[in-house]
C-alpha positions as CSV (number, residue, x, y, z in Angstrom):
1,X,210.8,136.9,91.2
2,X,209.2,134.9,88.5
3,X,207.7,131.8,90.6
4,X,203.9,131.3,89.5
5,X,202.9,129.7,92.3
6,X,203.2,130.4,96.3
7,X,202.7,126.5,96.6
8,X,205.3,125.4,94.1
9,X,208.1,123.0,95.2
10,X,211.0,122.4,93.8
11,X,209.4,118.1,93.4
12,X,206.4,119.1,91.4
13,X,207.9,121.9,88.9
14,X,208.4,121.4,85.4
15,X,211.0,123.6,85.9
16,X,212.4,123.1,88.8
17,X,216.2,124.5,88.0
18,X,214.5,127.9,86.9
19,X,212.1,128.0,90.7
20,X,215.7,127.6,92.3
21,X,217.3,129.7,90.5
22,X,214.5,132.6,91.2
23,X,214.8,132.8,94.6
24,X,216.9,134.8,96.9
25,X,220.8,133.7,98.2
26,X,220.3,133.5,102.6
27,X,223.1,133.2,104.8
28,X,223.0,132.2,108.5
29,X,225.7,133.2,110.5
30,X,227.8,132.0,107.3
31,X,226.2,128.9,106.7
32,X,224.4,129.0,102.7
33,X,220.4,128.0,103.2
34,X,220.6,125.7,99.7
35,X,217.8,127.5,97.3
36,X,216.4,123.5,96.5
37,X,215.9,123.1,100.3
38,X,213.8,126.9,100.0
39,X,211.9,125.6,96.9
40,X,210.8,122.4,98.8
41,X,210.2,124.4,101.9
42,X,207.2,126.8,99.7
43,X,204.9,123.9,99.6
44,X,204.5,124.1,103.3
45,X,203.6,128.0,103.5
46,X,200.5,128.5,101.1
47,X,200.1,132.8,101.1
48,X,198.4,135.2,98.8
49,X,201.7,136.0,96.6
50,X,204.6,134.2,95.8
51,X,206.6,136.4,97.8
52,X,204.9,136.1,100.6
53,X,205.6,132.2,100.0
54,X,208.7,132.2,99.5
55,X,209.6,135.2,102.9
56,X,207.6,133.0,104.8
57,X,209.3,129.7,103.6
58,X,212.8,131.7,104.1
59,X,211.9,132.8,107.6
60,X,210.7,129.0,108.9
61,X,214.3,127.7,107.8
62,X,216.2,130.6,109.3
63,X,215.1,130.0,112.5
64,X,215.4,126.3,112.2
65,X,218.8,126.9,110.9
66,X,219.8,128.8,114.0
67,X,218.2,126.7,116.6
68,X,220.6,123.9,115.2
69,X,223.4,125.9,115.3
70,X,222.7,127.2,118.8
71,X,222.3,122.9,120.1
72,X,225.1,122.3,117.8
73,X,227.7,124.9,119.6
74,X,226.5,123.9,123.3
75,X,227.4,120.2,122.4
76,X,224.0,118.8,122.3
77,X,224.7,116.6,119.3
78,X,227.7,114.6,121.8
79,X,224.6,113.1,123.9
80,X,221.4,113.6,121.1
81,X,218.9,110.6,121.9
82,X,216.8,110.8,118.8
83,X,212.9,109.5,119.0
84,X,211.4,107.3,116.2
85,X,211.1,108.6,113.2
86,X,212.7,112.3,113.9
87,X,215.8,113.8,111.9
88,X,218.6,115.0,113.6
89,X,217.6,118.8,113.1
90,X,214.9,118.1,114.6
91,X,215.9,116.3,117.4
92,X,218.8,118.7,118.2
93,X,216.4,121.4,118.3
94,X,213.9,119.5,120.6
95,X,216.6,118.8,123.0
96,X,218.0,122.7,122.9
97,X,214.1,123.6,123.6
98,X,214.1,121.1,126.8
99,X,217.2,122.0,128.5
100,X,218.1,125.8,127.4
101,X,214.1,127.3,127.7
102,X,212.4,127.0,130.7
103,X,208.7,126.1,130.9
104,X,206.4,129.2,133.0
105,X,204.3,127.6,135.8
106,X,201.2,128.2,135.6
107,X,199.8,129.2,139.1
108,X,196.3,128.6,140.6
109,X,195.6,132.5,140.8
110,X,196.5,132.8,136.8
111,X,194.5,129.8,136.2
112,X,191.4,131.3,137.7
113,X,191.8,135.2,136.8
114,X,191.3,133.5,133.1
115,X,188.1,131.4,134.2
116,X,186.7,134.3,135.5
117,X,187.7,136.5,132.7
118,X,186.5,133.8,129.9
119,X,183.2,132.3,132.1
120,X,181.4,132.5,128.1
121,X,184.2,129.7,127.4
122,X,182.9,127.7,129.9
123,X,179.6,125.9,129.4
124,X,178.5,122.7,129.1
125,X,177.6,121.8,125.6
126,X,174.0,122.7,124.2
127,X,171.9,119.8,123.0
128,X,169.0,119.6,120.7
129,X,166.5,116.7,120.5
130,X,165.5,116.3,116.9
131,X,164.0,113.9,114.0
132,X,165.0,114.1,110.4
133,X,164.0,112.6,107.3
134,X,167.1,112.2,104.6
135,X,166.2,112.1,101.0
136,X,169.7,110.3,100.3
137,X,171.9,111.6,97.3
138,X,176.0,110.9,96.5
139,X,177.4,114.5,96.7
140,X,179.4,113.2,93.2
141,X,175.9,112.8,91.5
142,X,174.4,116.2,90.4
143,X,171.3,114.8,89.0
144,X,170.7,112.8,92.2
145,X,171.2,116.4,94.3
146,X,168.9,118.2,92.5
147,X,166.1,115.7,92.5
148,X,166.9,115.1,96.4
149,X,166.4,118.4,96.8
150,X,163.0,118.5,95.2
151,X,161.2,115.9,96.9
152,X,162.9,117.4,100.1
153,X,160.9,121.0,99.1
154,X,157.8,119.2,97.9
155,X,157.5,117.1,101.3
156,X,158.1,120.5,103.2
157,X,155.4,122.1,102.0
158,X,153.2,119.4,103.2
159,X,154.3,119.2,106.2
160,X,154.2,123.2,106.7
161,X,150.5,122.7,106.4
162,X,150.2,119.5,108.6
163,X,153.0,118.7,110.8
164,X,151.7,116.0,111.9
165,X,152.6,113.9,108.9
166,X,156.3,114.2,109.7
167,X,155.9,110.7,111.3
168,X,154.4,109.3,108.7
169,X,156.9,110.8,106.1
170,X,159.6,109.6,108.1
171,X,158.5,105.7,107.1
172,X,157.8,106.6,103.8
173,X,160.3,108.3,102.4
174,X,163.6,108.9,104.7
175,X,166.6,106.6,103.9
176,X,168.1,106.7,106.5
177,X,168.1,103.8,109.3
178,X,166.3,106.0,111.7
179,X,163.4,105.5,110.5
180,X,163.0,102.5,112.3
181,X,162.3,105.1,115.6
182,X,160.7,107.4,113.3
183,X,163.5,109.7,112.3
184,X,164.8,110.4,115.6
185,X,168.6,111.1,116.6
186,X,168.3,111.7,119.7
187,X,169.9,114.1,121.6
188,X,172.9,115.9,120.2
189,X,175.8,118.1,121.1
190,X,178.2,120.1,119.0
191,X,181.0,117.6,117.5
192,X,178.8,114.9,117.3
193,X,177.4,115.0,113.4
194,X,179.0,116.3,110.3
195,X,179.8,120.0,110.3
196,X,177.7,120.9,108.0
197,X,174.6,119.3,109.7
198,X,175.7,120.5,112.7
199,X,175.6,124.7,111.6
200,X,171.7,124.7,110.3
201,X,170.4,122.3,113.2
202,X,171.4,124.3,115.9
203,X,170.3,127.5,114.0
204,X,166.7,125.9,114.4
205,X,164.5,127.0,116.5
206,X,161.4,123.9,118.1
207,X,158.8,123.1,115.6
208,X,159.9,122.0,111.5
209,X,162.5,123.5,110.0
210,X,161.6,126.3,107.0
211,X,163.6,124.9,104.7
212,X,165.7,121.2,104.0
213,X,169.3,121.4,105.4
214,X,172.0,120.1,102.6
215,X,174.8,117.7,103.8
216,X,177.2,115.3,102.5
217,X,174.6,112.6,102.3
218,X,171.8,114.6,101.3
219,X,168.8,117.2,102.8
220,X,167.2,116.6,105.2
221,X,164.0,117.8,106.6
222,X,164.6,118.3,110.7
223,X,161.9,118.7,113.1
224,X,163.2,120.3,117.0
225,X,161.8,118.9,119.5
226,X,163.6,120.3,122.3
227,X,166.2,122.6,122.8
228,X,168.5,122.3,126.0
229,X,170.9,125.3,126.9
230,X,174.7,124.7,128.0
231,X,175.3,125.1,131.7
232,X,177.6,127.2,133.8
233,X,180.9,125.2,134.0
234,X,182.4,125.5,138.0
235,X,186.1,126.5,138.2
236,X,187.2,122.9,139.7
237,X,185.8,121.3,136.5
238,X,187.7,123.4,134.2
239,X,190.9,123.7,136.4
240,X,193.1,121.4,133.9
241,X,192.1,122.4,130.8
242,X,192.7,126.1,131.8
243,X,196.2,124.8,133.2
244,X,196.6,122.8,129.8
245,X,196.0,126.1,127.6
246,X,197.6,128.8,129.8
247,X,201.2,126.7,129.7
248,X,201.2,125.8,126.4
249,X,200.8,130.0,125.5
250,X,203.5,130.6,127.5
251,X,205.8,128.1,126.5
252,X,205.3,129.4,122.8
253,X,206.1,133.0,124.2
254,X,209.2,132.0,125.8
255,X,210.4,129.9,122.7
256,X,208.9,133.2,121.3
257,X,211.6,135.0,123.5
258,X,214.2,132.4,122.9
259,X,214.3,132.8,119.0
260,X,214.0,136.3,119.0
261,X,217.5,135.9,121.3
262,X,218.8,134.8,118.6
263,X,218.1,136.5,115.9
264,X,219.3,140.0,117.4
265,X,223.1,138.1,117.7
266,X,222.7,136.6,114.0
267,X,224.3,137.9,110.5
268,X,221.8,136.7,108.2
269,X,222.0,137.8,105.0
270,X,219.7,137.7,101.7
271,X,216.2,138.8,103.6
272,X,215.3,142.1,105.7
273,X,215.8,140.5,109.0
274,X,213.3,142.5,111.0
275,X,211.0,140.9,108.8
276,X,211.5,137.6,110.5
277,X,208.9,136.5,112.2
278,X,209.1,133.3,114.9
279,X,205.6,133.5,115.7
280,X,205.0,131.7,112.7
281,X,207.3,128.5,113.3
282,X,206.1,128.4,116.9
């Protein structure tokens, strides 16, 4: 193999008759896998090597290949009701996935041997009650970062020797809107600021933070006011959700199942077929 990239499709190569050309012959139960559709296929299955690309590009559109051949020879393309905006590949093996693999049932007894095996899982969210002061900079603006960051240290280490002045700091130097209530955002939960806000805050313990926390709109300096622990979640409130998760595994294990089915009846040719993988299409 002499592709040079793992993400390289055959749309974006200079040379896109030489990617082709590089990569293996595969037959399906007779039918030829075309080595432009494999080249276009890489681009979805970014890995560490090229040949891991391109085995985990070839495996995707074997089984694709012999789901469609499985709804095509049980007649499912006489009566296929296509949604908006699917292909007919895709539709044919959507409806060979309804009507030929049936869905577990997830029971009440399964549903709550999981909550009680998982109980860390299930906990209302933690909230922290906190003030900031943002010293405003555009992430695209290096200069602007770095003298952010300054005047973020050089406030801190006033306020490390009086805390008390994070009010008044708030109104003199945050830019952000919240210092109209004197810096405060109130109380917050995971998902409810920017990622990378979210990490350091709830790192913090009460009291001014040691050192300014960096985000996409600045640093901030972040004083804790209170911290409020998750609660214990009760089975009833959870009962869905669990039901939600536990069906959707075992649908994946019996499409798991379904797949593999098909596989051991196949002739595929031009990869090592034990190699095939279809828990990484489903």
């Amino acid at each position: 193999m002499t592709i040079s990239s793992p993400n390289l499709s055959l749309s974006d190569s200079p040379n896109a008759e030489k990617v082709a050309a590089d990569l293996p012959d595969i037959m399906v139960n007779g039918t030829a896998i075309a080595k432009e559709t494999l080249a276009n296929e890489l681009q979805y299955h970014p890995s560490n090597s090229a040949e891991e690309a391109i085995s985990r590009a070839a495996q995707a559109l074997i089984i694709q290949e012999l789901l469609v051949q499985e709804a095509i020879s049980l007649g499912l393309e006489k009566t296929l009701n296509r949604q908006d905006s699917e292909t007919k590949s895709e539709a044919l093996i959507r409806t060979l996935i309804d009507t030929q693999v049936a869905a577990p049932q997830t029971d009440e007894i399964s549903c709550r041997r999981y909550f009680e095996q998982n109980q860390d899982r299930f906990r209302s969210s933690d909230l922290v009650e906190a003030c900031h002061i943002l010293f405003a900079a555009d992430p695209k603006d290096p200069e602007a970062r770095d003298t952010a960051k300054s005047q973020a240290e050089s406030v801190l280490e006033q306020l490390q020797e009086d805390p008390n002045q994070f009010v008044p700091f708030v109104k003199e130097y945050s830019d952000c809107p919240s210092k109209e209530t004197d810096g405060n955002l109130g109380q917050l939960s995971k998902g409810q600021t920017t990622p990378e806000f979210e990490r350091q805050l709830f790192m913090l313990e009460v009291g001014v933070g040691s050192r300014p926390i960096e985000s996409r709109y600045g640093y901030h300096l972040v004083r804790v006011d209170r911290k409020i622990a998750g609660e214990p979640l009760e089975f009833d409130q959870v009962r869905e959700k669990i039901q939600n998760y536990l069906s959707e595994q075992g649908n994946r294990r019996v499409v798991r199942q379904y797949i593999h089915g098909l596989m051991e009846k196949a002739t595929i040719k031009g990869i090592d077929m034990e190699e095939v993988n279809p828990a990484l299409t489903h």
